[in-house]
C-alpha positions in Angstrom: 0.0 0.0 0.0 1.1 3.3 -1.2 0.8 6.4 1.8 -1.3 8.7 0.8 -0.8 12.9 1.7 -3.0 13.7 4.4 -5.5 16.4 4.4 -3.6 18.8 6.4 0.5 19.0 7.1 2.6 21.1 8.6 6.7 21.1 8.6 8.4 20.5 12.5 10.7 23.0 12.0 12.2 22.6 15.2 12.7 19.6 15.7 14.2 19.0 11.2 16.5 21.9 12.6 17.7 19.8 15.6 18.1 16.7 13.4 20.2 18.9 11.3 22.5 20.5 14.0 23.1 17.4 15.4 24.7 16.3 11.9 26.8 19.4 11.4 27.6 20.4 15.0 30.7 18.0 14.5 32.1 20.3 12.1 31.9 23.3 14.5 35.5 24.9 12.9 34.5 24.4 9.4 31.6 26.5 10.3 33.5 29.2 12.1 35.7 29.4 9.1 32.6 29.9 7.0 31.6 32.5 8.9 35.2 34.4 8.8 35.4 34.4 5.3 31.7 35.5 4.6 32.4 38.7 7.1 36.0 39.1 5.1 34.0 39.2 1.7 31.4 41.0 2.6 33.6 44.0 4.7 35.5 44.1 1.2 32.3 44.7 -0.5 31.5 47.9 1.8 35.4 48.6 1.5 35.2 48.7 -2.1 32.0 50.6 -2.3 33.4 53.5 0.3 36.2 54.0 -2.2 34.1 54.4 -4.8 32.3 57.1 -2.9 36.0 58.9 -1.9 36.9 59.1 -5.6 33.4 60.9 -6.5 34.5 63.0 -3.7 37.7 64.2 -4.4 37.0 64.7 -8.5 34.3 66.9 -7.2 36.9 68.8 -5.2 39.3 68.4 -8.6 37.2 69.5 -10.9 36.3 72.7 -8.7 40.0 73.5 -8.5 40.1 72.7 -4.9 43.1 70.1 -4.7 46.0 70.1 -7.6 46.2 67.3 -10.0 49.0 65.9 -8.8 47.0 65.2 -4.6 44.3 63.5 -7.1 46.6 61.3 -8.8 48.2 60.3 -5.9 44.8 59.6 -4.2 44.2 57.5 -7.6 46.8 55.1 -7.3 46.3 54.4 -3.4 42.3 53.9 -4.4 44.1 51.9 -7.2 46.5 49.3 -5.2 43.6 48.8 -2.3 40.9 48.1 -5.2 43.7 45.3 -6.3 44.5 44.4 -2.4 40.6 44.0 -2.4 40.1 42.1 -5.5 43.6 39.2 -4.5 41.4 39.0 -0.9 37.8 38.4 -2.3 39.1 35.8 -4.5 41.1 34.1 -1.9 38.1 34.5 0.6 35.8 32.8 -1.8 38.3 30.3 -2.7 38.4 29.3 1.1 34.6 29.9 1.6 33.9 27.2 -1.6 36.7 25.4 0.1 34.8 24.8 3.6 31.6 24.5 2.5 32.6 21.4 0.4 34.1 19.9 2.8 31.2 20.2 5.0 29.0 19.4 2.4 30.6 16.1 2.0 31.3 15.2 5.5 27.8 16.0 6.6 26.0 14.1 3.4 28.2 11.0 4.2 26.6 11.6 8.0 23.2 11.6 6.9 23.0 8.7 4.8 25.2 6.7 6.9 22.5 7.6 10.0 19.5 7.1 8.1 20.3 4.0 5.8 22.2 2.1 9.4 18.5 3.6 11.3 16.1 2.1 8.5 18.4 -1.1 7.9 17.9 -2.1 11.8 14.2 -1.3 11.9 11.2 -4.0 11.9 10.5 -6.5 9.6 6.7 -5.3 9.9 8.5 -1.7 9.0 9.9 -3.1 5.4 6.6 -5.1 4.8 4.8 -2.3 5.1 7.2 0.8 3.9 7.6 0.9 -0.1 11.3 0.9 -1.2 11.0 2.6 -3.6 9.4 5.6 -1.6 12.6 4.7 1.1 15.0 5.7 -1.7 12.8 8.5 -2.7 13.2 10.1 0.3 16.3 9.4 1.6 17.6 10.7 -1.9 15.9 13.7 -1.3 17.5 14.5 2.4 21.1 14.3 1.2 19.9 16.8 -1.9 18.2 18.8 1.5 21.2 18.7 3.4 23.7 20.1 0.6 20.8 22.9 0.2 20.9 23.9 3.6 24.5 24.0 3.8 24.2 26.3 0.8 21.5 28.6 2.1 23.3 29.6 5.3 26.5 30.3 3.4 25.8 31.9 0.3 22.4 33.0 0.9 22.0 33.6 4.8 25.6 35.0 6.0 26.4 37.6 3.0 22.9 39.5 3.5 23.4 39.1 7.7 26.8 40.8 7.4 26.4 43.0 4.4 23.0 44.5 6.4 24.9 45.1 9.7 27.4 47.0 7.9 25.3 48.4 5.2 23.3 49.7 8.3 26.5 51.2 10.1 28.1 52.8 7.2 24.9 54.5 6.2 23.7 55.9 9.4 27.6 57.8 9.6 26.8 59.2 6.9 22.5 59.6 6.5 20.0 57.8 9.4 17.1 58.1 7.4 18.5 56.2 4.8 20.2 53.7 6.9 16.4 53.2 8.7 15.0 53.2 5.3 17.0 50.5 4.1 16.2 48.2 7.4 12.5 48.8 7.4 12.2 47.0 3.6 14.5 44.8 4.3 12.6 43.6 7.4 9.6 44.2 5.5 10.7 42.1 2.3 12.1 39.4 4.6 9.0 39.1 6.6 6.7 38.9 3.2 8.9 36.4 2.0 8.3 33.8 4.6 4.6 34.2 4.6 4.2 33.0 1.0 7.0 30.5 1.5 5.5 29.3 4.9 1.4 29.2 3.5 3.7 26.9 0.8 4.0 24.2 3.5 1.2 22.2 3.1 1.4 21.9 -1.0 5.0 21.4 -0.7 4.9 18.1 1.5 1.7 17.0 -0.7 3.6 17.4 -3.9 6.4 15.6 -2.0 4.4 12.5 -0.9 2.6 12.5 -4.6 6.2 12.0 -6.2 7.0 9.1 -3.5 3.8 7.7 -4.9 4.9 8.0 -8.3 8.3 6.9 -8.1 6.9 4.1 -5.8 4.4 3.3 -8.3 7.6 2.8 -11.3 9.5 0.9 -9.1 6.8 -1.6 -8.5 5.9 -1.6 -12.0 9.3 -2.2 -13.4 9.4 -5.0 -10.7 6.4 -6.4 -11.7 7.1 -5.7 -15.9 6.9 -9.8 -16.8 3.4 -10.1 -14.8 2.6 -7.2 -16.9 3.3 -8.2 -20.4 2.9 -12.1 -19.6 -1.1 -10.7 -19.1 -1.0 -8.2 -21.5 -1.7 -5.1 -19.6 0.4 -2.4 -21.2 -2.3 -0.3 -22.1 -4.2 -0.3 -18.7 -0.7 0.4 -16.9 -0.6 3.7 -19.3 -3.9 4.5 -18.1 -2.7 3.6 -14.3 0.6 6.1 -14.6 -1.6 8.6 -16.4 -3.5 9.4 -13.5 -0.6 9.1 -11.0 1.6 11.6 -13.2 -1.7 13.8 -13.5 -1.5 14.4 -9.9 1.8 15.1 -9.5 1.4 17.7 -12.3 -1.6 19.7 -10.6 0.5 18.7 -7.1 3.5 20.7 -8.5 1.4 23.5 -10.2 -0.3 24.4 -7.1 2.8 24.5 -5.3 4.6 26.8 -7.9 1.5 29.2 -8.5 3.3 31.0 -5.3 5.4 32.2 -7.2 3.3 34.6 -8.8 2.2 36.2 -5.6 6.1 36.1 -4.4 7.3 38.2 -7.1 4.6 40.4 -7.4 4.7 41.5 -3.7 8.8 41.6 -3.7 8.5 43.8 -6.3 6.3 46.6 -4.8 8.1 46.2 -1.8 11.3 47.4 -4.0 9.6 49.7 -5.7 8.1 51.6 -2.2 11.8 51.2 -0.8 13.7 52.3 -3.6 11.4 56.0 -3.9 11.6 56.4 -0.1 15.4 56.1 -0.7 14.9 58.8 -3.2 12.9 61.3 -1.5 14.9 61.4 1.8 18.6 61.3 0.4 18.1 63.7 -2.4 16.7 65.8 0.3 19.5 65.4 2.6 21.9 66.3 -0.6 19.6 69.3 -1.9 19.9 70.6 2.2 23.9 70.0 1.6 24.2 67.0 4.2 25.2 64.5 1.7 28.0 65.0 -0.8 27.8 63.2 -4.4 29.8 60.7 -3.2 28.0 59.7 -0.3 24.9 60.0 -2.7 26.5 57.6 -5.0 27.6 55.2 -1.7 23.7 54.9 -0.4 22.6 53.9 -3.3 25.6 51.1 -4.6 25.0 50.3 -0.8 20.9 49.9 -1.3 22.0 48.1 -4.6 24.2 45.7 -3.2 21.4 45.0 -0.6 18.6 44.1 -2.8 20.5 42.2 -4.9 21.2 39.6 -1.2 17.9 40.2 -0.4 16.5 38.6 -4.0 19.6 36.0 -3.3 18.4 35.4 0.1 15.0 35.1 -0.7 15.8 32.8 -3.9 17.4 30.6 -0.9 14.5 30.6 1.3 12.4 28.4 -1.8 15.6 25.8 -1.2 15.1 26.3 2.4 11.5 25.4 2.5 11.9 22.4 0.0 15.0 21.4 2.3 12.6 21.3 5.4 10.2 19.6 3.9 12.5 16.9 2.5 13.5 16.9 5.8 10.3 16.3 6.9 9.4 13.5 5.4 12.7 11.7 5.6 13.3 12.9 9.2 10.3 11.5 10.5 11.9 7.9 10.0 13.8 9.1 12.8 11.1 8.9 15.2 10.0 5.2 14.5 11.8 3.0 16.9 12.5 -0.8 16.5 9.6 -2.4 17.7 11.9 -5.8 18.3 14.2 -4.6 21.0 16.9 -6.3 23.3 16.6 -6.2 26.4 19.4 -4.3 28.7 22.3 -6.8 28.8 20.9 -9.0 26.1 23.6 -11.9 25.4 25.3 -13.4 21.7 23.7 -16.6 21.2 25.5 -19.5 20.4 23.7 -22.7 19.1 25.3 -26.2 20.5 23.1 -28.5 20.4 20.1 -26.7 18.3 17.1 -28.0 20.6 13.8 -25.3 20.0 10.7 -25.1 22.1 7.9 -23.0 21.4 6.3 -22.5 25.0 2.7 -22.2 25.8 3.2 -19.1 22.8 0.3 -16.4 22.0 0.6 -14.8 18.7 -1.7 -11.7 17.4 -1.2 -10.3 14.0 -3.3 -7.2 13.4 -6.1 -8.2 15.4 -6.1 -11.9 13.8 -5.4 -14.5 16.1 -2.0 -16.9 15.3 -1.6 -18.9 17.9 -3.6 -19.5 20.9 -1.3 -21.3 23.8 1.2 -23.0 20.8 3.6 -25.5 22.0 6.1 -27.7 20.1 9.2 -29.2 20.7 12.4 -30.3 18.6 15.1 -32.1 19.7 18.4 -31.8 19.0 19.6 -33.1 15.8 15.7 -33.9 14.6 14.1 -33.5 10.9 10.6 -31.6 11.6 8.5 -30.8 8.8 5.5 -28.9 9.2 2.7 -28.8 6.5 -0.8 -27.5 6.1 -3.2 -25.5 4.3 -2.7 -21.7 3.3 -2.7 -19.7 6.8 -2.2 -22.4 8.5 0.6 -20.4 9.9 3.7 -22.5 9.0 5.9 -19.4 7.7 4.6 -17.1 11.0 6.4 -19.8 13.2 9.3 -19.3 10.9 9.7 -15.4 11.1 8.7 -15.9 15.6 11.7 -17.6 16.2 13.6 -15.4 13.8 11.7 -13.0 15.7 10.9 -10.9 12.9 7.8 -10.3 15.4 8.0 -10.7 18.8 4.8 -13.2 20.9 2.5 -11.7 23.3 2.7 -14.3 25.8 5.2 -17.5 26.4 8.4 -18.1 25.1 10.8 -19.6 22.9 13.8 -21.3 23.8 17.2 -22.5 21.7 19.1 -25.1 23.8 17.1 -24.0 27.1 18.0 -20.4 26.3 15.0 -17.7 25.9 15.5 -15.9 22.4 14.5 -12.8 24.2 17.3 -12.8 26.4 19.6 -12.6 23.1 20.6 -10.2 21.2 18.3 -10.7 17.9 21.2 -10.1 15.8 23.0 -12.8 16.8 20.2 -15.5 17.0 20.0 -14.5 13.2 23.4 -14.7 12.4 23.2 -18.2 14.1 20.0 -20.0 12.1 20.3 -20.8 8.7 17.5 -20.5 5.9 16.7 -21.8 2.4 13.8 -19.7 1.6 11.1 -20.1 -1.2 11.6 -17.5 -2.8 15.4 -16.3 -3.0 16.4 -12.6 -3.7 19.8 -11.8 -4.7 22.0 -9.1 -4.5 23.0 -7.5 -7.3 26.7 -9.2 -7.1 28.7 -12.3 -8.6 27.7 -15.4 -7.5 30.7 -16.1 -5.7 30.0 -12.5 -3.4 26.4 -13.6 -3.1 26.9 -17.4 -1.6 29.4 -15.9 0.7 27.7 -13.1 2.0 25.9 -15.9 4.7 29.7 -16.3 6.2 32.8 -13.5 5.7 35.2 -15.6 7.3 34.8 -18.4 4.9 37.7 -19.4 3.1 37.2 -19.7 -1.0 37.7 -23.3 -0.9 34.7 -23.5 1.7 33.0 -21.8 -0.9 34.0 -24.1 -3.8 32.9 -26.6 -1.2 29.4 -25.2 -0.8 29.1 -24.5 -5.1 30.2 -28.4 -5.3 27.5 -29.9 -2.8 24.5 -27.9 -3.8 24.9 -29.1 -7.5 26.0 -25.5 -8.9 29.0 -26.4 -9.8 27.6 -28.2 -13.1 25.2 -24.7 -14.1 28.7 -22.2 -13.6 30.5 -24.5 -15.9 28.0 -23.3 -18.6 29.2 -19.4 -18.0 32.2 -17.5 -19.7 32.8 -16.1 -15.8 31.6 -19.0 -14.0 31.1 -18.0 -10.0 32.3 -14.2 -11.1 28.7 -14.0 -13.2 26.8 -10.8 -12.5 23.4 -12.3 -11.2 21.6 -8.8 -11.8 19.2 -7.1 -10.2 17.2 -9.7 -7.5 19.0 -12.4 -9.7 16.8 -11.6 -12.8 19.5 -12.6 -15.5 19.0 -16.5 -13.4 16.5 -19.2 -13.7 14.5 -20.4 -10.6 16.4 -22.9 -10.1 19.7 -21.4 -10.5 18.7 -18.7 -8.0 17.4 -22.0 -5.4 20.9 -23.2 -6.1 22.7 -20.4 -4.8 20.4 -20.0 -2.0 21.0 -23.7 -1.2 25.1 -23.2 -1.5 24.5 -20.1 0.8 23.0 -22.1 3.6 25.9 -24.9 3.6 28.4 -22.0 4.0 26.6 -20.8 6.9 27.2 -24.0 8.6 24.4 -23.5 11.5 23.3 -26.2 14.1 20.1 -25.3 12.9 18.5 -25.2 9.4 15.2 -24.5 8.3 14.1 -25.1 4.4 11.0 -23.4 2.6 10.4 -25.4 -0.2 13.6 -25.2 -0.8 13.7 -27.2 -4.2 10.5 -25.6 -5.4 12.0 -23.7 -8.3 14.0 -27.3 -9.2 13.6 -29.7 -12.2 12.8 -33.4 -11.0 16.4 -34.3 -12.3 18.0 -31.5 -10.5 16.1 -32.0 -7.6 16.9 -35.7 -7.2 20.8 -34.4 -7.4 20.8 -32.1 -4.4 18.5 -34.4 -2.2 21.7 -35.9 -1.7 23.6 -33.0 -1.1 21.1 -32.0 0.9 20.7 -35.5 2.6 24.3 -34.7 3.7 23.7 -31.1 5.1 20.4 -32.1 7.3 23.1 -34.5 9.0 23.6 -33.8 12.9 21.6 -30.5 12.3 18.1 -29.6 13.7 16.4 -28.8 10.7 12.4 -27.8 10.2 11.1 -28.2 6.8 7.9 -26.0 5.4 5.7 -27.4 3.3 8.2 -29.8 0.9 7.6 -31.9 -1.7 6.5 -35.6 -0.7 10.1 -36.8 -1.0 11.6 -34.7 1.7 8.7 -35.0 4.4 8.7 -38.6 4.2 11.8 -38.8 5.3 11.5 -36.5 8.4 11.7 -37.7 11.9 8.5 -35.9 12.8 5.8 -34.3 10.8 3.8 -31.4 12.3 0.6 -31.2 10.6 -1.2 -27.4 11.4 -4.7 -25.9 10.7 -5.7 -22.2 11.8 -2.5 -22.1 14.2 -3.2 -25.7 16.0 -1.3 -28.9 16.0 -4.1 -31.3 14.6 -1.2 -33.8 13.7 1.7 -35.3 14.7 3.8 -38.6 13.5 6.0 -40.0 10.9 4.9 -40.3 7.4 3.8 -44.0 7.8 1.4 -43.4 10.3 -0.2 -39.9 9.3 -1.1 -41.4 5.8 -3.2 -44.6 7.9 -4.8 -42.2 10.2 -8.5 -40.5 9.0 -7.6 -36.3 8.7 -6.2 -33.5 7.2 -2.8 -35.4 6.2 -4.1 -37.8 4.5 -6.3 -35.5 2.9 -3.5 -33.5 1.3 -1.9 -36.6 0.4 -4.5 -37.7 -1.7 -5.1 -34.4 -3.0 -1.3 -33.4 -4.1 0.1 -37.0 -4.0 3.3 -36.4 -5.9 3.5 -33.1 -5.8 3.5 -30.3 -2.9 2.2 -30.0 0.8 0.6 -26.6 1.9 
């Protein structure tokens, strides 16, 4: 299920803003440096402007015959050597500035995905069933773009208008109040105008947002899905599908931009109104001889210089506002917890023996009952297999001791030991698994079979290609184990993929070992191949095995037979099939093929 925008949203300013301190705050010198070298530039900038102003001055005082040619020419090439002084510093200052702020760009993107990817990674399995990845990427994408912009906006849009309006202020009141109180009225007021449009933008901004998570969500699971699609035909009725979705995000995106027009607009007139204010009080000033020309001239480069920030600054409060609401949406991740915790002074598991016992367990799932006071228990070193109907809850017993979800009541022990008591990262690292359905990274083969044990040597791994019957399929490619398997394994058959999956769980090497159908993707050739293999592995192992075909239950020790989360069953093979009930029932129904 796709999330859908909510009627109304607002931004948490605060608490995005303390999210993004606590990323930067590291880089507390990189920051003061910043700072130094936006104050250098933008002291040159006044600098620069005040000479300017002297040389208006003093050929006023020339032309008038008031100081000889040779005091101006002097004066020149003073106002000459500080204009080049000026010009060597502001490069060097923005050199450095540039120079900081890509460092901290880097250092404080690598943060932020390193936090978030490490903080999703660890969360729920209930999280990743119900969170598309797609709209994961999507967003997380989105806060390193946010970061960068936010790094950007205090630097190049924030700091040069703070520093150039402090001194702007200054320098003018020396030489004219009015103008210097002029000049922080519209500023204020243009600042303050500013952030009202950008702020009513809030609410369109996260709903255009959380339409493009839909839509990129909505191509990702297409693309997935892009066999299903053609195998049924269904091109046109996808069109129609992405139609609407891209619609929405057009009129999403339209809405939001349509602020625009009423942020110019009102920019503008603030301007305007600012700029004849300017006017009327300065020339005033001047016609009553206060001001000279110069000084004129210096209010107005000054008021210039200002507006041209201020259009900057504003131009970086858009980013800002798209930065918090990236933030916002990736940000709030933050707030979701694990809901499987360890407890304080939770232990690493290790598996000796590889007895389980599901105690006396209660199991809810969304308000649908599981299990109801569950109990089963496997000795060390025995073959279980557990069958039954769809929802039956084989594959739920699978993910509790996993404890990809965690009981309500009871308990469930490994070798006498509660799982709860363990660190869950550890009693995961020390089960092995041949699921039904096997995903693969996008690696070699090689990198994929050993990612279920580092420390393996490459013989081990040869040893693990060799027993699960892969070594026959890698003879048939140009780069044998070093084959790309592609994106979830797509450039592999079933099988092939079931093979590596199969070689994975050898290399692991775990006391105990659970298979999911694990030769359901197989050929009956194949299959027959790696029972033997696989005859070999199950030895001195506890092993449960969901819903196999006929050949592999038979041969169990026990076979668990479940209905609506109760043991209706128990026994070998050779009793269940003589007994009246719902084993013999899916014997006769799938003899020869699958269980459940």
């Amino acid at each position: 299920m796709f999330e859908r925008p909510k009627k109304k949203r607002d931004i948490n300013f605060k608490y995005n803003l303390k999210v993004y301190w606590d990323i930067i705050k590291d880089y507390k010198v990189l920051l003061i440096f910043t700072l130094i070298t936006a104050l250098l530039i933008e002291s040159s900038v006044i600098i620069e402007s005040f000479i300017f102003k002297e040389i208006i001055d003093r050929g006023t005082s020339y032309s008038n015959s008031l100081i000889s040619s040779e005091v101006f020419i002097s004066f020149l090439l003073i106002c000459l050597i500080i204009y080049i002084i000026l010009i060597i510093s502001q490069a060097i200052f923005r050199w450095l500035s540039i120079h900081y702020l890509n460092v901290l760009d880097v250092n404080s993107i690598l943060d932020l995905k390193q936090k978030f990817f490490n903080h999703l990674i660890t969360l729920s399995h209930r999280f990743h069933q119900t969170h598309s990845t797609g709209m994961l990427i999507s967003r997380l994408n989105r806060g390193v773009n946010a970061i960068e912009q936010m790094n950007d906006f205090i630097a190049f849009n924030t700091l040069p208008l703070f520093f150039q309006l402090i001194l702007a202020s200054i320098s003018l009141a020396y030489f004219d109040w009015a103008s210097s109180l002029i000049l922080v009225l519209t500023v204020i007021t243009f600042i303050t105008y500013s952030f009202f449009i950008q702020n009513s933008q809030q609410e369109p901004n996260l709903k255009l947002n959380a339409q493009e998570d839909i839509e990129k969500s909505t191509i990702n699971d297409i693309f997935s899905n892009i066999d299903t699609i053609k195998y049924f035909g269904k091109e046109s009725v996808i069109k129609s599908k992405f139609s609407k979705i891209s619609s929405n995000t057009k009129f999403a995106a339209l809405r939001l931009w349509n602020f625009f027009r009423w942020m110019n607009t009102g920019q503008g007139l603030i301007i305007s109104f600012g700029t004849i204010l300017l006017l009327f009080f300065s020339i005033r000033s001047f016609l009553a001889g206060n001001l000279s020309i110069g000084a004129l001239v210096f209010i107005y480069t000054i008021f210039g210089n200002i507006f041209s920030l201020l259009y900057n600054f504003v131009y970086g409060v858009k980013h800002f506002y798209h930065a918090m609401a990236d933030f916002e949406t990736l940000f709030k991740y933050n707030k979701i917890k694990n809901e499987i915790k360890n407890k304080p002074h939770s232990k690493e598991l290790i598996i000796r023996n590889g007895n389980i016992e599901f105690k006396n367990i209660y199991f809810n799932f969304k308000n649908r009952k599981i299990f109801s006071n569950f109990s089963l228990s496997i000795k060390k070193n025995e073959r279980v297999a557990i069958v039954g109907p769809s929802g039956s809850g084989k594959t739920t017993l699978i993910k509790l001791l996993y404890r990809f979800y965690d009981i309500q009541y009871g308990d469930i022990l490994i070798d006498g030991k509660s799982i709860y008591d363990c660190k869950q990262e550890s009693l995961r690292s020390e089960l092995s698994i041949v699921p039904q359905e096997c995903i693969l990274f996008n690696d070699t083969i090689y990198n994929n079979i050993a990612f279920s044990n580092s420390d393996a040597s490459k013989s081990d791994v040869f040893k693990a290609i060799k027993l699960s019957q892969l070594d026959k399929t890698l003879s048939r490619f140009p780069l044998r184990e070093n084959t790309l398997v592609g994106e979830r394994g797509a450039k592999l058959s079933g099988g092939e993929r079931q093979r590596i999956s199969i070689a994975r769980a050898i290399l692991a090497d775990r006391k105990i070992l659970i298979l999911d159908e694990a030769t359901s993707s197989l050929d009956s050739q194949t299959e027959f191949d790696i029972q033997v293999s696989l005859e070999k592995l199950l030895q001195n192992r506890t092993s449960i095995l969901i819903a196999h075909r006929l050949s592999t239950i038979m041969k169990a020790n026990l076979i668990i037979v479940l209905d609506k989360g109760k043991i209706v069953q128990m026994g070998k093979h050779e009793e269940l099939i003589k007994q009246s009930g719902l084993y013999k029932k899916l014997w006769n129904l799938q003899k020869g093929g699958y269980i459940g």
